[in-house]
N, C-alpha and C positions, 0 to 999 in steps of 0.2 A: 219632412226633412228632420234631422239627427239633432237634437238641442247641441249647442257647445257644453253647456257646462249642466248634464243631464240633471244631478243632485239638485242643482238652484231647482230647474224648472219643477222635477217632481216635488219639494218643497211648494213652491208657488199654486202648483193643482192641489197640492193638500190644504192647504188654506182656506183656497177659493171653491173647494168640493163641496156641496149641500151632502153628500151620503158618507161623508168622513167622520165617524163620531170623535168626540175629545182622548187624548190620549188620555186622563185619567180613569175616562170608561173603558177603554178597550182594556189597560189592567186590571180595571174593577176597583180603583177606589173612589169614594165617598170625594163627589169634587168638591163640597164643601169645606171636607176636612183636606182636601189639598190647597184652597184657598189658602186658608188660618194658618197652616203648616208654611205656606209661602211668605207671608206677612209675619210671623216668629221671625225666619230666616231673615229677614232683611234687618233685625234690630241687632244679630250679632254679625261678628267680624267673619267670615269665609276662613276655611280654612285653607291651608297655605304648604306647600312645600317646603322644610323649613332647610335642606339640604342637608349636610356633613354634619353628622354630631362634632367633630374634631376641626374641623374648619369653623365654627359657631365660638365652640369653646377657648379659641385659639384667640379667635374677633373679641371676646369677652372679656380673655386675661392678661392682654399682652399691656394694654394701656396702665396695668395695678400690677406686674411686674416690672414696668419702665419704673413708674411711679416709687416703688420700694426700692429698686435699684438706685434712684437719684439722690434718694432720701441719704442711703449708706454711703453714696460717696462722699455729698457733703459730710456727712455726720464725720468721714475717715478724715478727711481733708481739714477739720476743725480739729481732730485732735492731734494730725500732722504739725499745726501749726502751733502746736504749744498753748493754746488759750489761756487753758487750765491744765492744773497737772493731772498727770496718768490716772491718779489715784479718785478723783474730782470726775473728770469727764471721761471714762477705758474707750476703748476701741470697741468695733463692733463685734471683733470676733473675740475678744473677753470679754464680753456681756453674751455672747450666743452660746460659749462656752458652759457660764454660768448657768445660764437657763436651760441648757440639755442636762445638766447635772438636776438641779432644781426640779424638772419635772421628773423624774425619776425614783422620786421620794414619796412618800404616802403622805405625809404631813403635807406636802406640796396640794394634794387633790384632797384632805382632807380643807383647808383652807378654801378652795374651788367650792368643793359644797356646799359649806356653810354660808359665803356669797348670793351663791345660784340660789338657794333655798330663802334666802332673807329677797334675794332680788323678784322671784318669780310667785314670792308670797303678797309682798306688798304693790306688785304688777298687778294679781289678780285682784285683790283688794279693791285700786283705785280704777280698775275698770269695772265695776259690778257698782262702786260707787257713783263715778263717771257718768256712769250709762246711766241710769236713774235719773240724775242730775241734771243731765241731756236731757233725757224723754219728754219730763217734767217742764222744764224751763221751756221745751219746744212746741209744748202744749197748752202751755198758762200764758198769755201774754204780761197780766200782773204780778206773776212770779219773774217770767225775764225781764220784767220792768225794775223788779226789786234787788234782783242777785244776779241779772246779764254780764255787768260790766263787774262786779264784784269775781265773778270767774276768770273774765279775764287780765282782772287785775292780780289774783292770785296763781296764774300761770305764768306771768312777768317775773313776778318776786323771788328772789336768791333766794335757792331753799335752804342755804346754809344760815337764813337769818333766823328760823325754826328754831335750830339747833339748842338755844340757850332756855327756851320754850319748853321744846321738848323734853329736856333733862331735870328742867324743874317740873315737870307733869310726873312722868316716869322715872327719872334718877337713871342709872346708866346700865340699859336695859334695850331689852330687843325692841319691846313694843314704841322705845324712844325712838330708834332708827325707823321702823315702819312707819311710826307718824308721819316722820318728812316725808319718808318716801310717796306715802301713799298725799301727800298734801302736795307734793311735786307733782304728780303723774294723774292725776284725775282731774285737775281745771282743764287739760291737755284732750284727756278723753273726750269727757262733757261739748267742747268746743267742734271737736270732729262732728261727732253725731250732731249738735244743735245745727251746725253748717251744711251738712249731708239733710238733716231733715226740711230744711229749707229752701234748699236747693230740688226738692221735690217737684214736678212738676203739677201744678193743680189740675190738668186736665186728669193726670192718675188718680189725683185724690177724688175726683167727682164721680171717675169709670168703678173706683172702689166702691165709693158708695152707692152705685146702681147696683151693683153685685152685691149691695150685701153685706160689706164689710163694715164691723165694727169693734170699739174697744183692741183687745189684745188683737183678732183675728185680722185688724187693719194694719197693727204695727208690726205682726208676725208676717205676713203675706206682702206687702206692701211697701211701707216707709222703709222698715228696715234694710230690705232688699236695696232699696234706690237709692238710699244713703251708703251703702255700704262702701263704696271709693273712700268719702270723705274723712268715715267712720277708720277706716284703716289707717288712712291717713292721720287720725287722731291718735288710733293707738302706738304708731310708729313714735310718731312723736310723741306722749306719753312715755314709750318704753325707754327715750333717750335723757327725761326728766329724771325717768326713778333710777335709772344706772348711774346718773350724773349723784344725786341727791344720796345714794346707798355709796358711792365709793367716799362723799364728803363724811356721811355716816362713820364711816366701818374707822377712817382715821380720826376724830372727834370723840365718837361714843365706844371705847374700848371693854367689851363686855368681857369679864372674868368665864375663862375656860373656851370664850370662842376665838379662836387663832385664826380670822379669817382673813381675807387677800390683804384688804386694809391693813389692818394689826399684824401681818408680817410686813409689811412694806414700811409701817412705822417704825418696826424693830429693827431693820434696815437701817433707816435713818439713824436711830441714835445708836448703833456702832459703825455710824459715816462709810457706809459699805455702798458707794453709788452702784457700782455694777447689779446688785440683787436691787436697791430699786428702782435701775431703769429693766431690769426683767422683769419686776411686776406693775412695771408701766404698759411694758409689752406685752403680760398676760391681760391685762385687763382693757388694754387695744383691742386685742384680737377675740375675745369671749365679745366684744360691743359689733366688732365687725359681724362677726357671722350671725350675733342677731339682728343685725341690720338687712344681711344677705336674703336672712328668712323673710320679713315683713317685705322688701323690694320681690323676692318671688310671688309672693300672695297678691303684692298690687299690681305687678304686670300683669299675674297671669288674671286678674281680673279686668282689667284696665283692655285686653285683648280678647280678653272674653265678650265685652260689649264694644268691639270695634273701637274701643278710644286709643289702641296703640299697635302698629303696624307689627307684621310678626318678623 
């Protein structure tokens, strides 16, 4: 008699058949190595249909379109109503004006550079510092017994309290503004990593050392690896310490010959010209967003990498 639902049954005979060998012999491979190969798989996320690039991108940006749209009405709507005068608080569209003019100038991106290059120096800085600092402390328990809380007591601390520090160390100079920066930004690191490292699972640490693993080749292959969430997560945070701590910089420590965002934005100020600096309020909003946009891309796509965040 005719199965109803033929595929179940022939299914069911292959199962139950003693002369059916495994599907991964009939392809010929190694069933071991499809084992291991299955057991990987299950530790990341599946991939996924992610559908519409334009329908994703739409779901992404519409909620920081509302959000900028809301922002300008009020901003119009406060200066509709007189608060301050025109001259004190402009409109939006004399301030956007301004700064379509304003980028358009060399001196404008020469200012940009000198920012970026002070900012991305003392970033790298207090992450190579950071990280050490981390490794260490997450390794010694009487070293994080001696300087633990002292880390995180100096990732608390205004870095603008440095400042008078600083200028007595160096006088008014780059390496003044790098100090803070990097004394901002590396308690920040350290903490990521020391939190990523601890959050390690010890049965990894034990499977490591069945295999072998030791010194550098344990932190290379291993810790480093399984902190890295956390680790990023330090450095994001980190990167919003030393943007914060370089913009206090750049208006405090005015360096002869360097014109950067800071020190035109000061120049601003004292010929009472609000419109130029709320444009380079606005410039240095938007340089902080899109390095925020980069570190939020690097943690999702890790974060979905090992199944912790749906796609």
């Amino acid at each position: 008699m005719p199965s109803k639902f033929p595929s179940a049954r022939a299914g069911l005979e292959g199962v139950s058949g003693d002369s059916t060998a495994p599907v991964a012999e009939k392809v010929g491979v190694n069933p071991e190595a499809a084992e291991v190969a299955g057991l990987d798989a299950l530790e990341l996320q599946p991939k996924r249909d992610k559908g519409r690039l334009g329908k994703r991108v739409w779901r992404s940006t519409w909620p920081k379109v509302l959000a900028i749209a809301i922002v300008l009405l009020v901003w119009q709507i406060t200066v509709w109503s007189e608060w301050k005068p025109i001259y004190v608080l402009p409109s939006p569209s004399t301030v956007f004006t301004d700064l379509g003019n304003v980028i358009t100038t060399g001196d404008f991106w020469d200012g940009v550079r000198v920012t970026m290059t002070r900012a991305f120096t003392g970033f790298l800085l207090a992450v190579v510092i950071g990280t050490i600092i981390g490794a260490l402390v997450s390794q010694f328990a009487p070293l994080r017994a001696a300087i633990g809380s002292l880390i995180t007591g100096l990732q608390t601390m205004p870095s603008i309290m440095w400042f008078p520090l600083a200028i007595l160390l160096f006088q008014l100079s780059e390496s003044a503004i790098l100090f803070v920066v990097v004394l901002g930004a590396a308690p920040s690191v350290a903490n990521g990593l020391i939190s990523g490292i601890d959050y390690v699972p010890r049965t990894w640490l034990r499977v490591g050392q069945v295999l072998g693993m030791r010194g550098v080749a344990k932190y290379r292959h291993l810790i480093l690896p399984a902190s890295l969430p956390s680790f990023i997560s330090g450095l994001k945070q980190g990167w919003a310490f030393s943007w914060r701590s370089l913009m206090a910089g750049e208006l405090l420590v005015i360096v002869p010959g360097a014109l950067s965002i800071g020190v035109r934005m000061q120049q601003a100020r004292d010929l009472s010209d609000s419109s130029l600096v709320i444009c380079y309020i606005i410039v240095v909003l938007i340089i902080g967003i899109l390095i925020d946009v980069l570190f939020n891309a690097a943690d999702n796509a890790l974060r979905r990498r090992w199944g912790l965040l749906s796609s």
